[in-house]
PyMOL Python script that loads the backbone (N, CA, C, O; Angstrom):
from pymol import cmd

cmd.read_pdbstr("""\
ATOM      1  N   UNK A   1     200.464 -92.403 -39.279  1.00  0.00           N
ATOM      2  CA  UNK A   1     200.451 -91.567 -40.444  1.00  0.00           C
ATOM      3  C   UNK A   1     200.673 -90.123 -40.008  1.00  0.00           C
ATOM      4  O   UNK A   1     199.875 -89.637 -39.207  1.00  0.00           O
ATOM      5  N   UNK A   2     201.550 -89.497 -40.404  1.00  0.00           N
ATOM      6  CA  UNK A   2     201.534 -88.179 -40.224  1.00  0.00           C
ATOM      7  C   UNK A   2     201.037 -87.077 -41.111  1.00  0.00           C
ATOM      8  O   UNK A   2     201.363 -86.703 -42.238  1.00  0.00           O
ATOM      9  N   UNK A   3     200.146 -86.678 -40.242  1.00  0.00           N
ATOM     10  CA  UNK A   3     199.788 -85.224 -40.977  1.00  0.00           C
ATOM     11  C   UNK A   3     199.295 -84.176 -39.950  1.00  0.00           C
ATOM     12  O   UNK A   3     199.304 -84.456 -38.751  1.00  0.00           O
ATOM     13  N   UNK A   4     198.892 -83.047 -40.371  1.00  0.00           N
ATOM     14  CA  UNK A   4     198.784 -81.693 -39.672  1.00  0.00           C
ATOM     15  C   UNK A   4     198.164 -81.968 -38.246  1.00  0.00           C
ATOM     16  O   UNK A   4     198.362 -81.277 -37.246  1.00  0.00           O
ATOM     17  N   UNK A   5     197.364 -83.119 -38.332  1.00  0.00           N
ATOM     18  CA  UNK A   5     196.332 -83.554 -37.708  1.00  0.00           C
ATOM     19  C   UNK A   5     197.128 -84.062 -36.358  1.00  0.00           C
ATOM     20  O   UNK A   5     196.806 -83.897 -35.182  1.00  0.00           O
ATOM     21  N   UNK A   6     198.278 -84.737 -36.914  1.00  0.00           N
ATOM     22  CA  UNK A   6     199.099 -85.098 -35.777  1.00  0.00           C
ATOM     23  C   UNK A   6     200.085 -85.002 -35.213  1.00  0.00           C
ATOM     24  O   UNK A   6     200.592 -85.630 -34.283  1.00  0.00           O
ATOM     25  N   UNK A   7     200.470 -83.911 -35.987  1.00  0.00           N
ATOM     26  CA  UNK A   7     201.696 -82.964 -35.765  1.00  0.00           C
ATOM     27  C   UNK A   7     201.141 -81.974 -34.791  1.00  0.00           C
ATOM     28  O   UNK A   7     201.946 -81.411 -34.049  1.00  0.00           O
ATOM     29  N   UNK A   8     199.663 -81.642 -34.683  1.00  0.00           N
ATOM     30  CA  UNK A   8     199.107 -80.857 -34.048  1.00  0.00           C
ATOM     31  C   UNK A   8     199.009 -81.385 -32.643  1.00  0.00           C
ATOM     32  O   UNK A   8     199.086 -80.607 -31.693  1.00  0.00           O
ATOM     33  N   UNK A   9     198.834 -82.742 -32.466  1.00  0.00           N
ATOM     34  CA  UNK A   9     198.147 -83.697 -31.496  1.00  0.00           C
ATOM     35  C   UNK A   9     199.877 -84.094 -30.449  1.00  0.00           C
ATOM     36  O   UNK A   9     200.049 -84.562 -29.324  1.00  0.00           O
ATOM     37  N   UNK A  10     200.727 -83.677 -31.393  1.00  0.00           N
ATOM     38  CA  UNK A  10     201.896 -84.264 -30.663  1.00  0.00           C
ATOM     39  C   UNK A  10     202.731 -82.892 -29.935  1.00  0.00           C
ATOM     40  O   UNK A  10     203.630 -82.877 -29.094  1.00  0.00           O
ATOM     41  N   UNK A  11     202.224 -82.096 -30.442  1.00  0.00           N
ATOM     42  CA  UNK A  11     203.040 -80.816 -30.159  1.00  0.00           C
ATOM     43  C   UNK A  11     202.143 -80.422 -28.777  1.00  0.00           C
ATOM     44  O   UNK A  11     202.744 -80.083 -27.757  1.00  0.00           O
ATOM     45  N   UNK A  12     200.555 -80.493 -28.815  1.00  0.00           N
ATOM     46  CA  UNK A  12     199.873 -80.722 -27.492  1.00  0.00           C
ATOM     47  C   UNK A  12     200.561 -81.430 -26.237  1.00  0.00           C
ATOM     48  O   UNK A  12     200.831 -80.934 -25.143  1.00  0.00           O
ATOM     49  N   UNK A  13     200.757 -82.665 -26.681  1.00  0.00           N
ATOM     50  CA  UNK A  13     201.688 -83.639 -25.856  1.00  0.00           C
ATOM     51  C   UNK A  13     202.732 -83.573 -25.074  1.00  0.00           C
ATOM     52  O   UNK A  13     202.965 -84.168 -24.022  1.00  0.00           O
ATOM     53  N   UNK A  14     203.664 -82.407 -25.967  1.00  0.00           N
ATOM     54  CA  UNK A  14     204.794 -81.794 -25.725  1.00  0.00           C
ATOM     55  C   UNK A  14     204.839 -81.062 -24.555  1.00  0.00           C
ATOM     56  O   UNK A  14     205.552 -81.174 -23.559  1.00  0.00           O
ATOM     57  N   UNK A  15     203.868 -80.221 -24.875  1.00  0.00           N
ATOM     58  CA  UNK A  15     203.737 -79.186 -23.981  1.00  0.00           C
ATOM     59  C   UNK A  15     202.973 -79.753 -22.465  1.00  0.00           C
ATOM     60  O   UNK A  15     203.477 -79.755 -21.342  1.00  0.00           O
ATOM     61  N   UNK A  16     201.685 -80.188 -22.854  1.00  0.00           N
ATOM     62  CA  UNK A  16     201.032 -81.337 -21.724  1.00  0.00           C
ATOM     63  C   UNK A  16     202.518 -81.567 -20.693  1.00  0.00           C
ATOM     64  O   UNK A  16     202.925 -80.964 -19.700  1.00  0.00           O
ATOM     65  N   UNK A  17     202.908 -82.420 -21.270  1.00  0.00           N
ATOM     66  CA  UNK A  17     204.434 -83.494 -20.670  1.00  0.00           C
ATOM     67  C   UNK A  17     205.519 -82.351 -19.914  1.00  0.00           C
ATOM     68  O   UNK A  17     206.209 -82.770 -18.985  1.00  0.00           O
ATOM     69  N   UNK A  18     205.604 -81.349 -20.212  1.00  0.00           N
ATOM     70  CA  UNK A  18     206.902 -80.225 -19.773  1.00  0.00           C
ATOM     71  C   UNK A  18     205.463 -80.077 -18.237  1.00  0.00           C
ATOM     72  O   UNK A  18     205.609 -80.432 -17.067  1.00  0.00           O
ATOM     73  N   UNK A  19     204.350 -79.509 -18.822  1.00  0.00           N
ATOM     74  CA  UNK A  19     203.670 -78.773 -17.248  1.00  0.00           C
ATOM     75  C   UNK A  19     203.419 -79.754 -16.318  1.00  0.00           C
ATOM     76  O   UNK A  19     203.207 -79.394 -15.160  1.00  0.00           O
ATOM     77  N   UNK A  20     203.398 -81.147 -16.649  1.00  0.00           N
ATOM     78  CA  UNK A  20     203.368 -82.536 -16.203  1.00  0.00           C
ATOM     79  C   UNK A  20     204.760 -82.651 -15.297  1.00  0.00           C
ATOM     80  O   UNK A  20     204.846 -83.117 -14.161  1.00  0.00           O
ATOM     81  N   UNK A  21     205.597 -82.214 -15.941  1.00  0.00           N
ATOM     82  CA  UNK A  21     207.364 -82.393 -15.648  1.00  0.00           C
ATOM     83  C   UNK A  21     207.164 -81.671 -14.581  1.00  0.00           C
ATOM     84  O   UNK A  21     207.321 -82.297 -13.532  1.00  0.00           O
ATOM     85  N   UNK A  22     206.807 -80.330 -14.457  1.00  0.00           N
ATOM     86  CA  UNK A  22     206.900 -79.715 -13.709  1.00  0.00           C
ATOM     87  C   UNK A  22     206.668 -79.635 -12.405  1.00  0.00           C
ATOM     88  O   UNK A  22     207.324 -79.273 -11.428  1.00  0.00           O
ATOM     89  N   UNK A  23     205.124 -80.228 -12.670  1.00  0.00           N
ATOM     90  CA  UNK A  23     204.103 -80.618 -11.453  1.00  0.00           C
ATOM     91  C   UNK A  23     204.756 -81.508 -10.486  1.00  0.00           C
ATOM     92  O   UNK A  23     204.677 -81.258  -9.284  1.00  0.00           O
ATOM     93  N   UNK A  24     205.547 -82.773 -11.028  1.00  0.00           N
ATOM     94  CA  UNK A  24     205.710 -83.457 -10.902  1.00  0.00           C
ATOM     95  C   UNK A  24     206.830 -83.205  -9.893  1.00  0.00           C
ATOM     96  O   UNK A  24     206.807 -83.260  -8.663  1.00  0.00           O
ATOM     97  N   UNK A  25     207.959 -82.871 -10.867  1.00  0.00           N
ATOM     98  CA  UNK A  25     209.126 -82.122 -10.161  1.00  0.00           C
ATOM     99  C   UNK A  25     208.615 -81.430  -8.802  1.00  0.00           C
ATOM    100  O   UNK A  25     209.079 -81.772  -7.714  1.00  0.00           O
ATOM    101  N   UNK A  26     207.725 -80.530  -8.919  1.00  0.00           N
ATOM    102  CA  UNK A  26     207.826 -80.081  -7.665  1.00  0.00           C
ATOM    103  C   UNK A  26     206.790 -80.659  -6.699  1.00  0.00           C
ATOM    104  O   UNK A  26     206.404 -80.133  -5.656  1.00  0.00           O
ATOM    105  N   UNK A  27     206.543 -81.408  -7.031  1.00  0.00           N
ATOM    106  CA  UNK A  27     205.685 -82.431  -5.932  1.00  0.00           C
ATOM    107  C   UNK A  27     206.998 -83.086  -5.278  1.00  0.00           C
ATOM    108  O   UNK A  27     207.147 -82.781  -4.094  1.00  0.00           O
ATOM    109  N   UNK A  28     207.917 -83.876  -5.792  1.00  0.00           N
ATOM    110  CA  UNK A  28     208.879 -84.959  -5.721  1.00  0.00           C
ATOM    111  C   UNK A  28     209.798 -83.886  -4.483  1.00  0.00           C
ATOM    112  O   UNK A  28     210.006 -84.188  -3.308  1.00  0.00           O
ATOM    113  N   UNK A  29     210.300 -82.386  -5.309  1.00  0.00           N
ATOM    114  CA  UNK A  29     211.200 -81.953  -4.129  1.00  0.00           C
ATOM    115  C   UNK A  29     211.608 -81.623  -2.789  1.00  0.00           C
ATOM    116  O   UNK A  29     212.647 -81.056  -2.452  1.00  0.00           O
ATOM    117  N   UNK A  30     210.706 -82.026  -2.093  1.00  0.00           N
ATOM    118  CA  UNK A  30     210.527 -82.237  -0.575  1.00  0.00           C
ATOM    119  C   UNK A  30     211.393 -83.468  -0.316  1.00  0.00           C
ATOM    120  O   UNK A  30     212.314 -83.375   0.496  1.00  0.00           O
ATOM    121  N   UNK A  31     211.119 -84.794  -1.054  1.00  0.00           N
ATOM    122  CA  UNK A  31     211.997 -85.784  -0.683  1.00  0.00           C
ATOM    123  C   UNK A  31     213.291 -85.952  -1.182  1.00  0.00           C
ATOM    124  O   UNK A  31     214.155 -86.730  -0.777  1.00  0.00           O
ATOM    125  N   UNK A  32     213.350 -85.012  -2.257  1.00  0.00           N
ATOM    126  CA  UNK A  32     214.889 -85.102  -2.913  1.00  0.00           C
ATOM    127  C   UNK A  32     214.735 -86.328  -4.063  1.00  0.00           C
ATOM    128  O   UNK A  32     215.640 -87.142  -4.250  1.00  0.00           O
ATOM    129  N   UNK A  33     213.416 -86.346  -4.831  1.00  0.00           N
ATOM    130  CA  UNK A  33     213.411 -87.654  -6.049  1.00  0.00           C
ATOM    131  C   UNK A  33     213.407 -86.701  -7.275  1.00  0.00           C
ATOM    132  O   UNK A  33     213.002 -85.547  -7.136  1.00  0.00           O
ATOM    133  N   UNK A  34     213.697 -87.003  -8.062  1.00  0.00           N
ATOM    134  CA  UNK A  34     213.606 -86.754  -9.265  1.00  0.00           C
ATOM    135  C   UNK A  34     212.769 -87.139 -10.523  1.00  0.00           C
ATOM    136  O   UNK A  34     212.253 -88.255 -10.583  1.00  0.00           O
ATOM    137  N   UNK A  35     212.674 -86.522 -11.205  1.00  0.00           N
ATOM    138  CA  UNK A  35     210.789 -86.629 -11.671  1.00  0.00           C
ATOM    139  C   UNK A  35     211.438 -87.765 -12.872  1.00  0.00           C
ATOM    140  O   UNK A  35     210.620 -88.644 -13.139  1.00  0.00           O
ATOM    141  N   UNK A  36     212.551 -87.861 -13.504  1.00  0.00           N
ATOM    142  CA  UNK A  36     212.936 -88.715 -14.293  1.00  0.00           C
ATOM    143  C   UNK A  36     211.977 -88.971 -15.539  1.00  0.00           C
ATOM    144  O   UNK A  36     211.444 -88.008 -16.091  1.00  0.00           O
ATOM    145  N   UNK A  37     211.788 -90.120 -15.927  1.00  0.00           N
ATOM    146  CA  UNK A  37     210.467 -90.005 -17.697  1.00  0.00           C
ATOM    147  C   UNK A  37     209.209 -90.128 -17.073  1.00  0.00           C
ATOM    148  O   UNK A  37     208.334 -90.368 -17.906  1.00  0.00           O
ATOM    149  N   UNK A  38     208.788 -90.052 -15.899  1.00  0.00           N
ATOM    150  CA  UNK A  38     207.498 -90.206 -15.537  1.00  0.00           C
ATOM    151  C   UNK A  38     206.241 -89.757 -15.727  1.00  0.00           C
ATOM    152  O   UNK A  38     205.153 -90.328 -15.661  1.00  0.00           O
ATOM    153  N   UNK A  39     206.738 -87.996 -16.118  1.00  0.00           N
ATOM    154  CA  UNK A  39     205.837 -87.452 -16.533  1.00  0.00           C
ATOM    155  C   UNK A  39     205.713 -87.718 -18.161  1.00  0.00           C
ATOM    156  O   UNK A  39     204.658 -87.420 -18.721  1.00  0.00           O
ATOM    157  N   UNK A  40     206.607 -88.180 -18.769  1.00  0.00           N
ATOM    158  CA  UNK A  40     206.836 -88.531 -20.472  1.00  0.00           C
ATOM    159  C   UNK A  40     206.074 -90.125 -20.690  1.00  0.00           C
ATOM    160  O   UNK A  40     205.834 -90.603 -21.799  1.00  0.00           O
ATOM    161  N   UNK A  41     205.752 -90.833 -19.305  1.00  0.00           N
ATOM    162  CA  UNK A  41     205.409 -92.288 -19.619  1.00  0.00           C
ATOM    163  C   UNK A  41     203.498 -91.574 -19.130  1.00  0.00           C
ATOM    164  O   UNK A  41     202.555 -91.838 -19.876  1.00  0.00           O
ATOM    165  N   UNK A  42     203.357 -90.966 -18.203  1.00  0.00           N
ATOM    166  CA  UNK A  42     201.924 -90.510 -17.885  1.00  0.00           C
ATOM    167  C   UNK A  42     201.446 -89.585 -19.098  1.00  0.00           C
ATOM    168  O   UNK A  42     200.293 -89.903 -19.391  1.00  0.00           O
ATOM    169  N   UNK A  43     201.783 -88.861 -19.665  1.00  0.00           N
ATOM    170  CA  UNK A  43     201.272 -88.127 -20.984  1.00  0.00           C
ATOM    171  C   UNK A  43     201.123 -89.158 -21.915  1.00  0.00           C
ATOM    172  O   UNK A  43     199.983 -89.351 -22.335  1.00  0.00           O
ATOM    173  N   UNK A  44     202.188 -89.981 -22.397  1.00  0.00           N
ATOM    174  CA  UNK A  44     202.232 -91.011 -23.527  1.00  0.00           C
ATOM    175  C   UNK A  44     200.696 -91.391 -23.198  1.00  0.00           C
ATOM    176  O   UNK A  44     199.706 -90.938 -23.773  1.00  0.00           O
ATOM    177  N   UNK A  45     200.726 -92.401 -22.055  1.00  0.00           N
ATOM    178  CA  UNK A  45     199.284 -92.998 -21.315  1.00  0.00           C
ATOM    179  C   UNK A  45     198.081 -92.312 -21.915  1.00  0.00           C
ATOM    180  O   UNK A  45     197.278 -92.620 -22.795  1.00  0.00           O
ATOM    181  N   UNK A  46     198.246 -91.264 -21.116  1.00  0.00           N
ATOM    182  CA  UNK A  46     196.840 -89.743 -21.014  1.00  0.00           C
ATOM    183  C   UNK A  46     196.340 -90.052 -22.883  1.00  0.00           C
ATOM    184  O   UNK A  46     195.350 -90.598 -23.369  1.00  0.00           O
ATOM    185  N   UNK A  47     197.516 -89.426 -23.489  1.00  0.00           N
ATOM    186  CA  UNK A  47     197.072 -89.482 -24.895  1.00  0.00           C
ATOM    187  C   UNK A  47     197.129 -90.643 -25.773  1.00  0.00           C
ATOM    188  O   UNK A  47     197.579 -90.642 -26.918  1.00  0.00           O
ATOM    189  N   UNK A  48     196.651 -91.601 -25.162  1.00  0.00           N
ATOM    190  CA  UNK A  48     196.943 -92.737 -26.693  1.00  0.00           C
ATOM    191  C   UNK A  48     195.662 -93.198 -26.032  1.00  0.00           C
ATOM    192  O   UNK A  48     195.002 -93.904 -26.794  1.00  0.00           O
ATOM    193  N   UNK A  49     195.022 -92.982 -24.651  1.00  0.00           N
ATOM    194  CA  UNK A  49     194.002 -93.201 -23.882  1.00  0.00           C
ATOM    195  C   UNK A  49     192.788 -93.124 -25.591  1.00  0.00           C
ATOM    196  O   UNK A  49     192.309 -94.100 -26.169  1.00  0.00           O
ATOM    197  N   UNK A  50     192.650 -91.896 -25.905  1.00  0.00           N
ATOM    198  CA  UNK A  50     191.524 -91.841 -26.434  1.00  0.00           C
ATOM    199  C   UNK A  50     191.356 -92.201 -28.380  1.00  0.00           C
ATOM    200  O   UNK A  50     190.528 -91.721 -29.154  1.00  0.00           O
ATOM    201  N   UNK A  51     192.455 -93.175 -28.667  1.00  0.00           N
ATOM    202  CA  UNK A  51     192.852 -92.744 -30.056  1.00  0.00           C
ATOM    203  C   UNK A  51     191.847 -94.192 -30.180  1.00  0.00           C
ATOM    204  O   UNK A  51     192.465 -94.850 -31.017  1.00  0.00           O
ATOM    205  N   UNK A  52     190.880 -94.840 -29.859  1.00  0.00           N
ATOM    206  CA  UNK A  52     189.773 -94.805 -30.216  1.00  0.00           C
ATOM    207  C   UNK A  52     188.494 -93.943 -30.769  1.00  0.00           C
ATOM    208  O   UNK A  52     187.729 -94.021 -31.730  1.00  0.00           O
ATOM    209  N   UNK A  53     188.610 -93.391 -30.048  1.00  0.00           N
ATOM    210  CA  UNK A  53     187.496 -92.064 -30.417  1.00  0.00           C
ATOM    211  C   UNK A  53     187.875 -90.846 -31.361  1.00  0.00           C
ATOM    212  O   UNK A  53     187.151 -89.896 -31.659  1.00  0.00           O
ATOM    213  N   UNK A  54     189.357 -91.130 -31.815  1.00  0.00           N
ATOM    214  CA  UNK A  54     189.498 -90.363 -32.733  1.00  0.00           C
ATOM    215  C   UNK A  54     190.407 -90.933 -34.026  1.00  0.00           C
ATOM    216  O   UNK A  54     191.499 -91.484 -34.155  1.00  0.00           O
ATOM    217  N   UNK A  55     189.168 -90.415 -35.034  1.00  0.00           N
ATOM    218  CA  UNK A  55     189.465 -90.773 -36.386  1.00  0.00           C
ATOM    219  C   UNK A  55     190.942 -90.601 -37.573  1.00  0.00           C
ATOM    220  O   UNK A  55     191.139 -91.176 -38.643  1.00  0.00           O
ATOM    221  N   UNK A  56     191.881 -89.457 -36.751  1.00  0.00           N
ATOM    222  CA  UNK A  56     192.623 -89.063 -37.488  1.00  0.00           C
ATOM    223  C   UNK A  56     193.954 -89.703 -36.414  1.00  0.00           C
ATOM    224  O   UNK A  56     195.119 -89.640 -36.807  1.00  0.00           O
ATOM    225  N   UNK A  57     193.697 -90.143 -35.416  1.00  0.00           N
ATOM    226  CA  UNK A  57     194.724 -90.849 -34.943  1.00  0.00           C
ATOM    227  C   UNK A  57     194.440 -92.543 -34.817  1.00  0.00           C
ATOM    228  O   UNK A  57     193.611 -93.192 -34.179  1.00  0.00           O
ATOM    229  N   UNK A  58     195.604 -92.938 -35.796  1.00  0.00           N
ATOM    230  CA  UNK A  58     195.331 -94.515 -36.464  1.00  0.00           C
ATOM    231  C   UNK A  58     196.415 -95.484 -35.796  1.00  0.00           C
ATOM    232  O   UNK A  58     197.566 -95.228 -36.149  1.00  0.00           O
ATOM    233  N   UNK A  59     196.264 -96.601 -34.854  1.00  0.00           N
ATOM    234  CA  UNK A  59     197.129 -97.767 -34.655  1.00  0.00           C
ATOM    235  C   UNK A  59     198.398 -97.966 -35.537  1.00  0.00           C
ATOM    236  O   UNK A  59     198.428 -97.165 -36.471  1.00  0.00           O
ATOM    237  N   UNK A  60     199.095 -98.532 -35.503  1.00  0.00           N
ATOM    238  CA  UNK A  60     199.996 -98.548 -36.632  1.00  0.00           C
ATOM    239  C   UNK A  60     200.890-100.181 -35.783  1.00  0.00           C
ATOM    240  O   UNK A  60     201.313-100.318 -34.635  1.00  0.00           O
ATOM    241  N   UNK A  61     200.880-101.101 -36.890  1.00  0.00           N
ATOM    242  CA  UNK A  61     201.420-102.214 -36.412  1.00  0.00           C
ATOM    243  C   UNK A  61     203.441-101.908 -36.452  1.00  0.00           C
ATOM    244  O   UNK A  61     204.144-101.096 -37.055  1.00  0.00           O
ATOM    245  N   UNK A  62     203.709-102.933 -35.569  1.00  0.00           N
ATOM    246  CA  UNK A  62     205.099-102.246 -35.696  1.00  0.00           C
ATOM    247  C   UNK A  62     205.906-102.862 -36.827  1.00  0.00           C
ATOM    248  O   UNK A  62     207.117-102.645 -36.860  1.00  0.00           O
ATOM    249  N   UNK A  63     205.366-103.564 -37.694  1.00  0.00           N
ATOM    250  CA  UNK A  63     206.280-103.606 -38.883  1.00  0.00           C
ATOM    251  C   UNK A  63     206.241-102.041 -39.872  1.00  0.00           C
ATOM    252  O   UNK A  63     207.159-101.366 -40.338  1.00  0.00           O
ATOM    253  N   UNK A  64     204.361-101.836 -39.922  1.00  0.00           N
ATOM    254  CA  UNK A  64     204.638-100.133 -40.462  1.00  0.00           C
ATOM    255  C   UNK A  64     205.462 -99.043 -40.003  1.00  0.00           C
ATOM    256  O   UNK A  64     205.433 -98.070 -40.757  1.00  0.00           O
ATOM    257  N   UNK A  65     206.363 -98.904 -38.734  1.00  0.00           N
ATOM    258  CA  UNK A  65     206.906 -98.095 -38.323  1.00  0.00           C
ATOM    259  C   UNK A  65     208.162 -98.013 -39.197  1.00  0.00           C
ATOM    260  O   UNK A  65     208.984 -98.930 -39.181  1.00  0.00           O
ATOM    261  N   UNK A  66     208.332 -96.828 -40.029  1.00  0.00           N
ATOM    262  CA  UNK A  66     209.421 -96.182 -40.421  1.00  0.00           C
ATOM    263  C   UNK A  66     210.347 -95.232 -39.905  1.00  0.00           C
ATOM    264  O   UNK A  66     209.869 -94.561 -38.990  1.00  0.00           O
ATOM    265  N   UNK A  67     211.366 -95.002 -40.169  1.00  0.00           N
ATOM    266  CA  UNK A  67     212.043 -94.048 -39.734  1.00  0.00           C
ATOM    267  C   UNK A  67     211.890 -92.584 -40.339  1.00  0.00           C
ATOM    268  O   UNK A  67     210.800 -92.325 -40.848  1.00  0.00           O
ATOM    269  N   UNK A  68     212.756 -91.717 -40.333  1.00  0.00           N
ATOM    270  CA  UNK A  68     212.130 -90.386 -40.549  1.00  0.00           C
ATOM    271  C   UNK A  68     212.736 -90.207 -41.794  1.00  0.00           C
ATOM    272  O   UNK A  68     212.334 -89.310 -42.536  1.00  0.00           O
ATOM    273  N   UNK A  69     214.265 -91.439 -42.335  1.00  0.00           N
ATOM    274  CA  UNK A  69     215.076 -91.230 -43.344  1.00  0.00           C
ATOM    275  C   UNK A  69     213.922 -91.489 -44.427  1.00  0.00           C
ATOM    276  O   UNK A  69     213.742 -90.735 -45.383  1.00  0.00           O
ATOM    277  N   UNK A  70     213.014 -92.860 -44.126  1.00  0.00           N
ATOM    278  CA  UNK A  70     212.140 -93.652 -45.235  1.00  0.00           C
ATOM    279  C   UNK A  70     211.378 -92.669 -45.570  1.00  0.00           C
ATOM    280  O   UNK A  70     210.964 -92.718 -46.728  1.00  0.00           O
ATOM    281  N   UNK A  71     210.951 -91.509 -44.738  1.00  0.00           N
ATOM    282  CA  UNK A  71     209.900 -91.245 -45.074  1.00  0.00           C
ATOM    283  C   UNK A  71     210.344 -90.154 -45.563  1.00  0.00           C
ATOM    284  O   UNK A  71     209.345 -89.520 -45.902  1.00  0.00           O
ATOM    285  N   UNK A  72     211.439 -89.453 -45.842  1.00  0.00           N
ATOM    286  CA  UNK A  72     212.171 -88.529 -46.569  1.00  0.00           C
ATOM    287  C   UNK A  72     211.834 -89.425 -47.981  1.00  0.00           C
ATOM    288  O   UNK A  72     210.985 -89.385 -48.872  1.00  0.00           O
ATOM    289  N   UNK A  73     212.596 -89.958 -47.760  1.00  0.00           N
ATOM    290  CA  UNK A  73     212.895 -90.232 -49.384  1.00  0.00           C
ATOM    291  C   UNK A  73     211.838 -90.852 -50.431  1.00  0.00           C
ATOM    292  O   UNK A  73     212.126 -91.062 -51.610  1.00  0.00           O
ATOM    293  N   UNK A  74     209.996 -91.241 -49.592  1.00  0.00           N
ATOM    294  CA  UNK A  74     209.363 -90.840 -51.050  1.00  0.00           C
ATOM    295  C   UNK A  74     209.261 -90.210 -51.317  1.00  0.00           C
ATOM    296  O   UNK A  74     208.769 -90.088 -52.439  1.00  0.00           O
TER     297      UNK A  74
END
""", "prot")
cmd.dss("prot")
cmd.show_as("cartoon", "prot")
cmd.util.cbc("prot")
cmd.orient("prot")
């Protein structure tokens, strides 16, 4: 469900995931690897970790998943 609540929670994420990228990146450049989605699959992790304990972030089965068109148009 989207609302402020998790527009707030994802934009955290965002940012989390870039200083994650970073870290990452420059840990890796000594050997010449590339940080690739790793830091985007360890944030995902980090944050879905606690969406038990929080009330405004809700499971969602994957038939409820809409696209962004559906949800334009109610």
């Amino acid at each position: 469900m989207l609302n402020w609540r998790s527009t707030i929670y994802a934009l955290i994420a965002a940012i989390f995931s870039a200083i994650v990228f970073a870290a990452i990146g420059v840990g890796l450049s000594p050997i010449g690897m590339p940080a690739l989605t790793a830091p985007f699959v360890l944030t995902a992790w980090v944050f879905l970790l606690p969406t038990s304990g929080f009330r405004a972030l809700q499971r969602v089965s994957v038939a409820g998943v809409r696209s962004p068109e559906s949800t334009r148009a109610e």
